[in-house]
DSSP file (Angstrom, degrees, kcal/mol; ACC not computed):
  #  RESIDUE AA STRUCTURE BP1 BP2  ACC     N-H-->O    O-->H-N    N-H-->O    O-->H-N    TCO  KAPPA ALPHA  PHI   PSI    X-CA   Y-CA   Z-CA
    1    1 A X              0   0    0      0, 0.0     0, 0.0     0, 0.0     0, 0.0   0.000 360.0 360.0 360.0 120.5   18.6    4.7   -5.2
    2    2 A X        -     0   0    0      1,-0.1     2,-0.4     2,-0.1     3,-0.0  -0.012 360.0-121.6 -29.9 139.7   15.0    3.3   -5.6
    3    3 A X    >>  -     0   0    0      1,-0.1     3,-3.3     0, 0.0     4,-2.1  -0.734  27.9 -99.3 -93.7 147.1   13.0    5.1   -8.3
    4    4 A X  H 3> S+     0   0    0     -2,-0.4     4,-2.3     1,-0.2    45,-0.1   0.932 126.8  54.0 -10.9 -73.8    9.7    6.9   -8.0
    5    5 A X  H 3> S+     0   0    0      2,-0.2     4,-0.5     1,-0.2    -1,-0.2   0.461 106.0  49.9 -54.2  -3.9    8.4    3.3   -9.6
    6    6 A X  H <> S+     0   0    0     -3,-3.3     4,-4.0     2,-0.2     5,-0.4   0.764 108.8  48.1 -90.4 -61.8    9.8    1.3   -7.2
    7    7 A X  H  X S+     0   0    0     -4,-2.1     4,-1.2     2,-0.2    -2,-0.2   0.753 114.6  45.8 -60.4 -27.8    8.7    3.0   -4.5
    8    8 A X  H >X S+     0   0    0     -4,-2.3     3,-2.3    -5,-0.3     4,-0.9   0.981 114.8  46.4 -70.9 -74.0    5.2    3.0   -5.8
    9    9 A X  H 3X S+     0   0    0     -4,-0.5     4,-1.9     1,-0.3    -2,-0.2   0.605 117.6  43.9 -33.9 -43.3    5.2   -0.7   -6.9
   10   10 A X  H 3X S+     0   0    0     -4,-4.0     4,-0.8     2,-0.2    -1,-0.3   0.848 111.6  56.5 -83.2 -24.1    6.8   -1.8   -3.1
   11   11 A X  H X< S+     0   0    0     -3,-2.3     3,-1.8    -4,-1.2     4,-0.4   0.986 116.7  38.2 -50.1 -75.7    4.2    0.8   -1.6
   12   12 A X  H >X S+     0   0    0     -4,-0.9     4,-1.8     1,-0.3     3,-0.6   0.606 111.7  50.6 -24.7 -67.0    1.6   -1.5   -3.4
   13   13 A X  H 3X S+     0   0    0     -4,-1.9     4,-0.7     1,-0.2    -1,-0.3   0.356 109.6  53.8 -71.0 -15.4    2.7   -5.0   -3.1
   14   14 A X  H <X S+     0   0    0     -3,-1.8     4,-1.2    -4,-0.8    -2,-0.2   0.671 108.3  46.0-105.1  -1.5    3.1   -4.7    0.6
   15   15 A X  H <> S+     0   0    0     -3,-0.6     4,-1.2    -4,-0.4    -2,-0.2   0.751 109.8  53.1 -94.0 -34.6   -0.1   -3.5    1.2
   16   16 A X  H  X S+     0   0    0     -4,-1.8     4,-3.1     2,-0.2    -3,-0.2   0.962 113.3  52.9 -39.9 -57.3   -1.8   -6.4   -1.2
   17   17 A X  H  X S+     0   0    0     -4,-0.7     4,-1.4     1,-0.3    -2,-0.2   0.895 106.6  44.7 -70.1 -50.0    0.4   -8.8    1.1
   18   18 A X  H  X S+     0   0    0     -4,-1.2     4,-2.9     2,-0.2    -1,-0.3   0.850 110.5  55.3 -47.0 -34.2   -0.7   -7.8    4.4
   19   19 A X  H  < S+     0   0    0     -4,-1.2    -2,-0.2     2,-0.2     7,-0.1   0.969 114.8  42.9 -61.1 -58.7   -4.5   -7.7    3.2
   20   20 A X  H  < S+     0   0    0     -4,-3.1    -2,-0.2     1,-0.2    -1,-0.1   0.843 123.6  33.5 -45.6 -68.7   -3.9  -11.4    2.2
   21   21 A X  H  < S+     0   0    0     -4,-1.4     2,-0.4     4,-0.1    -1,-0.2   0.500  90.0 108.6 -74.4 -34.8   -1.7  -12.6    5.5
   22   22 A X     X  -     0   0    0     -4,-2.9     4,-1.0    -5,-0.2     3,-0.1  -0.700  57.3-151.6 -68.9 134.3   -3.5  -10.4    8.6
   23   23 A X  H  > S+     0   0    0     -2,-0.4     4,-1.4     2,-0.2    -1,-0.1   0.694  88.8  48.5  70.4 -73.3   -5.3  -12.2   10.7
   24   24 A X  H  > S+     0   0    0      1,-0.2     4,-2.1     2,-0.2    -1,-0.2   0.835 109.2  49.1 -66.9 -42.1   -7.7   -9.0   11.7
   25   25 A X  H  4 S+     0   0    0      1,-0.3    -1,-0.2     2,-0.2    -2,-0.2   0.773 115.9  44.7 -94.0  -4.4   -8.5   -7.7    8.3
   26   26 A X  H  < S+     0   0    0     -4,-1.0    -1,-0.3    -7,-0.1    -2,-0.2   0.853 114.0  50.7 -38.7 -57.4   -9.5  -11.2    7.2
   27   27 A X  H  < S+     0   0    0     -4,-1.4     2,-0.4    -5,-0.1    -2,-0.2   0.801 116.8  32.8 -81.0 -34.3  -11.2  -11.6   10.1
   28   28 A X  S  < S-     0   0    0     -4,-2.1     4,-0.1     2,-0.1    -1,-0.0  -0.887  72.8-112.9-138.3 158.4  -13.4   -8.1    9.9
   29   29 A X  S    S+     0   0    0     -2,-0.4     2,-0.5     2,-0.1    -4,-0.1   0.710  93.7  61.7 -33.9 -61.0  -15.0   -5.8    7.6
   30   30 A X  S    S-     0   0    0      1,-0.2    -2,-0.1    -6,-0.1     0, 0.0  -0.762  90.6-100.7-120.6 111.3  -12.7   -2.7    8.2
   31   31 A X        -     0   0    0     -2,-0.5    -1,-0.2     1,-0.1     2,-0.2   0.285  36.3-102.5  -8.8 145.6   -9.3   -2.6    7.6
   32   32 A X     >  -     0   0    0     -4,-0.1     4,-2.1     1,-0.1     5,-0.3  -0.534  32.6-112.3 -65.1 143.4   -6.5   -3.0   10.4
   33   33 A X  H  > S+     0   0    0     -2,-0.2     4,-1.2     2,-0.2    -1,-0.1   0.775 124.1  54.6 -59.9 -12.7   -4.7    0.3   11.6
   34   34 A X  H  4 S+     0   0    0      2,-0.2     4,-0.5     1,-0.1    -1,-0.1   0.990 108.6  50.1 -89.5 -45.9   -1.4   -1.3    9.7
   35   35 A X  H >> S+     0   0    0      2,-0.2     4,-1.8     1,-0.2     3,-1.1   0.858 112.5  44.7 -32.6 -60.2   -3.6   -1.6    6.4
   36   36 A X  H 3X S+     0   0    0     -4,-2.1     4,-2.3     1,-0.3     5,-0.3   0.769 112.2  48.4 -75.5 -19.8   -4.7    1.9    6.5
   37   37 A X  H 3< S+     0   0    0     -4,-1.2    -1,-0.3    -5,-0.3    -2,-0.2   0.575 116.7  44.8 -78.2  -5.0   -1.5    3.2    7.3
   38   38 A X  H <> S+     0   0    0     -3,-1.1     4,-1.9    -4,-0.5     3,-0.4   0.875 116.9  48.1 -85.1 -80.0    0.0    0.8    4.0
   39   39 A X  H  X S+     0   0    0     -4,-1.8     4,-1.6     1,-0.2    -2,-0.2   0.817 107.2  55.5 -47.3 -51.3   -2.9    2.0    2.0
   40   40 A X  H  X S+     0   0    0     -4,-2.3     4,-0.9     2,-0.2     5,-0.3   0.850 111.7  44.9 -40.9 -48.2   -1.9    5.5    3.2
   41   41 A X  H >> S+     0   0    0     -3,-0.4     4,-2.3    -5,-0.3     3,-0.9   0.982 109.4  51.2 -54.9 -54.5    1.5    5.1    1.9
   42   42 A X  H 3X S+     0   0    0     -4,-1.9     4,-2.2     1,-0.2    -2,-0.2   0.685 107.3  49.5 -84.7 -11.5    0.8    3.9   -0.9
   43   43 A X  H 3< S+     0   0    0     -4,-1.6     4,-0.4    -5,-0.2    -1,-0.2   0.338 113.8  50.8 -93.7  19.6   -1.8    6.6   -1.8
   44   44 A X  H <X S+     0   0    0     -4,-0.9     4,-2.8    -3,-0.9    -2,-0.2   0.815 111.3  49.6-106.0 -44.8    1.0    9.2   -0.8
   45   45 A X  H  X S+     0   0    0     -4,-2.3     4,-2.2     1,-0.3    -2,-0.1   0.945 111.2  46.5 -49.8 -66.1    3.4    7.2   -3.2
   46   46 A X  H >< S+     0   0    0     -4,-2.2     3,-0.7     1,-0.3    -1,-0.3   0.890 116.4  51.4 -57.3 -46.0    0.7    7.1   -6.4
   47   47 A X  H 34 S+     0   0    0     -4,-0.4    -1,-0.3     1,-0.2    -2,-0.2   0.970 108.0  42.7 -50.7 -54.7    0.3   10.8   -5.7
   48   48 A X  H 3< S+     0   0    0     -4,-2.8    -1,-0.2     2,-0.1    -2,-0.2   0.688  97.8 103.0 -77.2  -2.8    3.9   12.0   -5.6
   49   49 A X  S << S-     0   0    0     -4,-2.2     2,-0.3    -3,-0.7    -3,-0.0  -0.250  87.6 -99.2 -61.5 144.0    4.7    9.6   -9.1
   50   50 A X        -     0   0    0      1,-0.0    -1,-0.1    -2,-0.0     2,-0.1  -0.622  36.6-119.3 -98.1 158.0    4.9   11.4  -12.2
   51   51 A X        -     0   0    0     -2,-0.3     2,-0.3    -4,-0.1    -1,-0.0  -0.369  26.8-144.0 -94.8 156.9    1.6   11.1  -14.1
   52   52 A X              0   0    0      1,-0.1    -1,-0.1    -2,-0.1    -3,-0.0  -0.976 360.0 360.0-103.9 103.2    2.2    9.4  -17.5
   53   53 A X              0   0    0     -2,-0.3    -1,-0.1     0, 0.0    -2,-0.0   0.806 360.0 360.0-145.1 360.0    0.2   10.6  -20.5
């Protein structure tokens, strides 16, 4: 089973990779709906991760 840190880290890395590789958000200003829904993910991920301090 994937850890908290996995899940953040794959959250993270797939949303970097789409920014690089779509087409649209290359192409324009404003994110893609699959970017903000990646970004969304990934800021549900970094939330639910346990804070380090």
């Amino acid at each position: 089973m994937p850890s908290q840190d996995d899940a953040l880290q794959q959250a993270h890395t797939d949303y970097q990779q789409h920014m690089r590789t779509c087409r649209q958000c290359h192409a324009d200003t404003v994110p893609c709906a699959v970017a903000k829904h990646l970004l969304r993910l990934y800021n549900n991920a970094r939330r639910s991760a346990p804070r380090t301090d």
